[in-house]
Each structure stands twice: as structure tokens, then as C-alpha cells.
C-alpha positions as CSV (number, residue, x, y, z in Angstrom):
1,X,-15.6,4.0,3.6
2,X,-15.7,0.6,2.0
3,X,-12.4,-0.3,-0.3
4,X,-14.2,-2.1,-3.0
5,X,-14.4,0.2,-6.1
6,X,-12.8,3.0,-4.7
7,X,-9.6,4.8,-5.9
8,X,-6.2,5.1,-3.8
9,X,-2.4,7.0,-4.7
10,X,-0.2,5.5,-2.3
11,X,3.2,7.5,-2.2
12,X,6.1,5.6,-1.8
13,X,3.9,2.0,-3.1
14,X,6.8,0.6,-4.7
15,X,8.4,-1.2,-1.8
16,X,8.1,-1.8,2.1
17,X,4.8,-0.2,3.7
18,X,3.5,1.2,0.6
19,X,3.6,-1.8,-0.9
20,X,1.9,-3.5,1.2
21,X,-1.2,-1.0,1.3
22,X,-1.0,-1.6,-2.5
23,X,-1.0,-5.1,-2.3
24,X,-3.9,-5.0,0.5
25,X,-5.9,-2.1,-1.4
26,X,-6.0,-4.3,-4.3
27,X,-6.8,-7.5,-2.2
28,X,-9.7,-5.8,-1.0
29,X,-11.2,-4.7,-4.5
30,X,-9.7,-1.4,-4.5
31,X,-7.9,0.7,-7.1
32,X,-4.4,2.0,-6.8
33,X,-2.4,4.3,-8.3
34,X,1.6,3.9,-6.8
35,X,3.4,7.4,-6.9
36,X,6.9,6.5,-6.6
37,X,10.7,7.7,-8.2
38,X,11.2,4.1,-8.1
39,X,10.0,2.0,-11.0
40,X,9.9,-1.4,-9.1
41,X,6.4,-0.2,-9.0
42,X,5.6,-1.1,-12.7
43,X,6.3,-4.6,-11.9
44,X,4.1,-4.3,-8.6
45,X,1.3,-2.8,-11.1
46,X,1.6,-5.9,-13.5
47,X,1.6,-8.6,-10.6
48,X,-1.5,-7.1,-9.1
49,X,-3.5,-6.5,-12.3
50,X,-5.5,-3.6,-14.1
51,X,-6.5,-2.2,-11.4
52,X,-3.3,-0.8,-10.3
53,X,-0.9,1.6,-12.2
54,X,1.9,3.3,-11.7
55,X,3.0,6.7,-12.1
56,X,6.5,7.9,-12.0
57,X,6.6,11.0,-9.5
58,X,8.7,12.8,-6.6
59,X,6.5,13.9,-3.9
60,X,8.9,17.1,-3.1
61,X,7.5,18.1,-7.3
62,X,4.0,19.7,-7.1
63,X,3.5,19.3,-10.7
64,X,4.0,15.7,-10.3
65,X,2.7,14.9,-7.7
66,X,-0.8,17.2,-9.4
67,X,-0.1,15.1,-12.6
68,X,-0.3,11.5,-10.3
69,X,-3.3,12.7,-9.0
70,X,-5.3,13.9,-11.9
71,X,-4.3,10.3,-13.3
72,X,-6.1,8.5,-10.5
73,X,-9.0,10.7,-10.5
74,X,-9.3,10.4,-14.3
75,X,-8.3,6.6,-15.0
76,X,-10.5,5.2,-12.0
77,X,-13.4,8.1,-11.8
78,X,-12.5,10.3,-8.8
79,X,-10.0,9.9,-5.7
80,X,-10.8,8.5,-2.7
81,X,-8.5,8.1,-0.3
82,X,-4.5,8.8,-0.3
83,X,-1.8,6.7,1.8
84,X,1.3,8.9,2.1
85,X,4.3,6.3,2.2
86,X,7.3,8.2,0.9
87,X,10.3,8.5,3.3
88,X,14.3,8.4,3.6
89,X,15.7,8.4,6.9
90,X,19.8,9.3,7.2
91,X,22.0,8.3,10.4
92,X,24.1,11.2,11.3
93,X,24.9,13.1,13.9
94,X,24.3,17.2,14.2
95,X,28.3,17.6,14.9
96,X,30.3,14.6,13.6
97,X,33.6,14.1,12.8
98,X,33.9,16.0,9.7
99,X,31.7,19.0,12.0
100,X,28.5,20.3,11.4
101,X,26.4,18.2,9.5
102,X,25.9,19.5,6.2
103,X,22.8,21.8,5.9
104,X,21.0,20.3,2.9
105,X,21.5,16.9,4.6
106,X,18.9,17.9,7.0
107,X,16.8,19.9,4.0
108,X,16.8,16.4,1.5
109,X,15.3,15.0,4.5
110,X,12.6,17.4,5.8
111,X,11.8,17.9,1.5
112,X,10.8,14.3,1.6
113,X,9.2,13.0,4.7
114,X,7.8,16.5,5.7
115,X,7.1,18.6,2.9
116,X,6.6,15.7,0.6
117,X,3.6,14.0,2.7
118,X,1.8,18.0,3.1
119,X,2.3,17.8,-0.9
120,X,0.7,14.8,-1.4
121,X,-1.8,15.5,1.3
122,X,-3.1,19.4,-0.1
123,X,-3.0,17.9,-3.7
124,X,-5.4,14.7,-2.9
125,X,-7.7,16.6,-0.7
126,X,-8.2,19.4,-3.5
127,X,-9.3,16.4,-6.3
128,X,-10.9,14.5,-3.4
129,X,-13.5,18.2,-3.1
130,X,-14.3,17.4,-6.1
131,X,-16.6,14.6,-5.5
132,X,-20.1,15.3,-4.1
133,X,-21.3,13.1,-1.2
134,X,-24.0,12.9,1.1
135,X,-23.7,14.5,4.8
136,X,-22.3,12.4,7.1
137,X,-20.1,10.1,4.3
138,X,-16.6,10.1,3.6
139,X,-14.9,12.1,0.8
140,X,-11.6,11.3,1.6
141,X,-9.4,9.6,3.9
142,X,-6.1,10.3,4.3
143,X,-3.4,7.9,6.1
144,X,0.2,10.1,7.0
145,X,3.1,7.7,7.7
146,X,5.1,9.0,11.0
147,X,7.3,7.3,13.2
148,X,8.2,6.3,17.0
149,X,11.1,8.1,16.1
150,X,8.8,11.0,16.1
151,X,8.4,10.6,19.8
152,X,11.6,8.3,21.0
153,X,14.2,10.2,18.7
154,X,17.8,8.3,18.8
155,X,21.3,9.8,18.2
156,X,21.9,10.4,15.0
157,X,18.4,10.6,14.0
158,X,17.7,14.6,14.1
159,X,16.6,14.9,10.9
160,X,14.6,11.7,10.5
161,X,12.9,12.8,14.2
162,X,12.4,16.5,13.3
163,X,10.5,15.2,9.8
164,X,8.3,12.7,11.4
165,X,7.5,15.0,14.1
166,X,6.4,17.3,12.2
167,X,3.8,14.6,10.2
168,X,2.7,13.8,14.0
169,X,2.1,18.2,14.0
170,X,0.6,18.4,11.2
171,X,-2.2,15.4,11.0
172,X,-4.5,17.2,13.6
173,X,-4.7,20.7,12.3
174,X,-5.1,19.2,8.8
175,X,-8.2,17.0,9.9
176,X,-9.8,20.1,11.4
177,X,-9.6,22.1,8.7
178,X,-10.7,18.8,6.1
179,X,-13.5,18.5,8.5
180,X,-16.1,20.5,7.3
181,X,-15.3,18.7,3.8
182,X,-15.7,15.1,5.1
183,X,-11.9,14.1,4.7
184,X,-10.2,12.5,7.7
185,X,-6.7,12.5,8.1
186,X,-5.4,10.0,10.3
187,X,-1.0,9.2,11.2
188,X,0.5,6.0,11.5
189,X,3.9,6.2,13.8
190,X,5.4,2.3,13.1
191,X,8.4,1.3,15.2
192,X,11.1,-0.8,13.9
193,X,9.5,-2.7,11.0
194,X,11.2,-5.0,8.3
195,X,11.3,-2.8,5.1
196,X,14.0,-2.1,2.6
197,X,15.6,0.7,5.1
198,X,16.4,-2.3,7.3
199,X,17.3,-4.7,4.4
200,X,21.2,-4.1,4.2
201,X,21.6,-4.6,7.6
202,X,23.2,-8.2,8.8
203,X,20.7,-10.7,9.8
204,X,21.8,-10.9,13.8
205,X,21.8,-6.7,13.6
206,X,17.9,-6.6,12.3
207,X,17.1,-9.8,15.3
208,X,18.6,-7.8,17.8
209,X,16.7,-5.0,16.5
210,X,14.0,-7.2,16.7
211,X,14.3,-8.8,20.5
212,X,14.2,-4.7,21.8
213,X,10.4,-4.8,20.7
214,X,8.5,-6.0,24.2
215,X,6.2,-7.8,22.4
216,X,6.0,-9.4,20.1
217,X,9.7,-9.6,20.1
218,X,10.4,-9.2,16.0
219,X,10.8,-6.5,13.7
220,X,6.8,-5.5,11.9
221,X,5.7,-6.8,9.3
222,X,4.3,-4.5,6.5
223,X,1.4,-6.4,6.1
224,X,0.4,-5.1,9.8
225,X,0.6,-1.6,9.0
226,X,-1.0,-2.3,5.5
227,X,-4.0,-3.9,8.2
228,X,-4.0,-1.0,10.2
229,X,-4.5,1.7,7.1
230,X,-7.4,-0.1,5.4
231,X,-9.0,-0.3,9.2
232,X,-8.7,3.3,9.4
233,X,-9.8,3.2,5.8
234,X,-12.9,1.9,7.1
235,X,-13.6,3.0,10.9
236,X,-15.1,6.8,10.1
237,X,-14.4,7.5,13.9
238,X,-10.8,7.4,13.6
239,X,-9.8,11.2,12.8
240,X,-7.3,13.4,13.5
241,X,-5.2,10.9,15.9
242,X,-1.7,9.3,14.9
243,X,-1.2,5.8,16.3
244,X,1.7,4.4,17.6
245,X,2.1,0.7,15.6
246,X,5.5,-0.5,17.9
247,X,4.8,-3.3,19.5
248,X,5.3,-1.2,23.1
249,X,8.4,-0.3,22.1
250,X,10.6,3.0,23.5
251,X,13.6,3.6,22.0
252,X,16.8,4.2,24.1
253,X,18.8,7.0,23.3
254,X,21.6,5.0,21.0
């Protein structure tokens, strides 16, 4: 699938790594729509011109989510392609201090990076069946944000690891069933990259986070996970697989 002239909703487009595959979307002739609770994203949507808007919507909400979509498909003519970018991420252990940690804790963050990318994900596919194309051309692509944490899971990161494990679950059954309707579904699992979850942190905390990556030795960039969506964007062969973007990284226990 080519990028020029076709139609995007990136989830979570208003900062960090959907921001970047907004930015790189619209670079490459593409239209965007950026779903988001944050409105940073009508600034993005001025800086980057007409062809991106911005639509005001919590991917846990169906009807909101069904409302962003519709506005893609009917602004641009159709939907093509939908990056799922929304996440939170929470450092706490199962039993602190305080005791068991609280129960809708863990639910806020399944809701999101869970249950929020399969929203996103059923919603785009079902306006994305409603283009006709010709055997053996692309509907649809869809691009699932996971994590290394999905694999590597750290203390304190239960929730966050549980959530982006079960994006890694859910991107293969999803592009066999999208199969027979021309949609590929594809994961991204990025390691430590430099996004506004890592933004409050001290400068010598995010270089040390950065000098555990083997190589290269520095937190990613979101410009190289922007790259890496519009390649799978583009490469029909890549299907069903989640890709580790990490820099070799393995994350120690704590």
C-alpha cells in the first residue's frame, strides 16, 4: 500500500509515537485523522496542514472511537490503514506497601492499552470492509503498538506487561481472521524510547536508561518507530508478526 492519498486514524497521535506516525503519514502525502483525549493534537493538525484533523476521542468509548472513524472515512473518502498508539503505563507493584494493589489500577490499564487497541482495531476494520478492492490488494493495514515489556516484564510493571502481552496475543489471530478481507495487522513491541512517559524523568536517569540498550546505546527515537509503521505500511508481506524495535535490548528484572 502506497501512503500518498490514502487515509489514516492514529490513536494516541497527539504526542510521542503517534505523533510521529502523524508527522511521517503526512510527510509522505497521506491523510490523518489523530484520535486522542489530549488536544495537543489540534495544534499538531494546524502545524501539519489540511490534511490532518483531529478528533477528540477515548479509545476505551466505542461510540467515539465509531464517531472518529466515520470522520476519517467521510472527510478523506474511505479508511485505509489505522496505527493504534494509545497507552498509559503505571509502576506498581502487585503487593506494596499499602497491600494489594488496587483492583481498577490494573483494570484503567488493561481498558487502555488492551481493550482500547481491540476497539480501535474491530472499528477500523469494519469501515475499512467497506472499500472494494481488487484480489490480491490491500484494504487495510493495521499497525498495534506493544512493548518489550510484553516479553521482558520488570517489577512493578504487571499491568503494563499483562496489557502489551495481550496486544502481542491478539495481532495473530486478528490477521487470520482479516485475512480473507485483505487487512493485515501487524505489532510493533519498542523498547525504551524517548516519549513523554519518559519525559519527567531526570536527564542522567533517561541516559542511563539509555546506555542499557546494546546498541545503539540511547533511548529510540520516535521517528524510528514512525519508519518502521509506514514500512510495514508498505511491505504487503509483513502480516500477522509483532516486531521487536529495542535495539537488542532484554530487560533485567528491576
Amino acid at each position: 500500500m502506497q501512503i500518498d492519498g490514502r487515509t489514516f486514524l492514529v490513536s494516541g497521535g497527539s504526542s510521542g509515537l503517534g505523533a510521529a506516525c502523524v508527522a511521517e503519514i503526512a510527510r509522505c502525502g497521506g491523510n490523518v485523522v489523530i484520535c486522542d483525549v489530549s488536544e495537543r493534537g489540534i495544534q499538531l493538525a494546524r502545524e501539519l496542514g489540511a490534511n490532518v484533523h483531529f478528533i477528540r476521542a477515548d479509545v476505551t468509548d466505542g461510540s467515539q472511537v465509531e464517531k472518529a472513524v466515520g470522520s476519517a472515512a467521510e472527510k478523506f473518502g474511505g479508511l485505509h490503514g489505522a496505527i493504534c498508539c494509545a497507552g498509559i503505563a503505571t509502576a506498581e507493584r502487585i503487593i506494596g506497601r499499602e497491600g494489594p494493589q488496587p483492583l481498577d489500577h490494573f483494570t484503567k490499564v488493561i481498558a487502555v492499552n488492551l481493550i482500547g487497541t481491540f476497539n480501535v482495531m474491530r472499528l477500523a476494520a469494519a469501515k475499512m470492509l467497506e472499500r472494494s478492492v481488487e484480489p490480491g490488494e490491500d484494504r487495510g493495514v493495521i499497525v498495534c503498538t506493544a512493548s518489550v515489556a510484553a516479553y521482558d516484564g520488570q517489577i512493578g510493571q504487571a499491568a503494563y506487561s499483562a496489557s502489551k502481552g495481550g496486544v502481542v496475543g491478539l495481532t495473530l489471530p486478528a490477521a487470520r481472521e482479516f485475512a480473507q478481507h485483505q487487512i493485515r495487522v501487524v505489532g510493533i513491541a519498542p523498547g525504551i524510547f524517548d516519549t513523554p512517559m519518559l519525559a519527567g524523568l531526570p536527564e542522567p536517569a533517561r541516559e542511563s536508561l539509555g546506555k542499557q540498550v546494546p546498541f545503539p546505546s540511547r533511548l529510540g527515537r520516535p521517528a524510528e518507530y514512525a519508519a518502521l509503521a509506514r514500512h510495514i505500511i508498505e511491505n504487503q508481506m509483513l502480516n500477522g508478526e509483532v516486531i521487536r524495535l529495542d535495539g537488542a535490548i532484554r530487560m533485567a528484572p528491576r
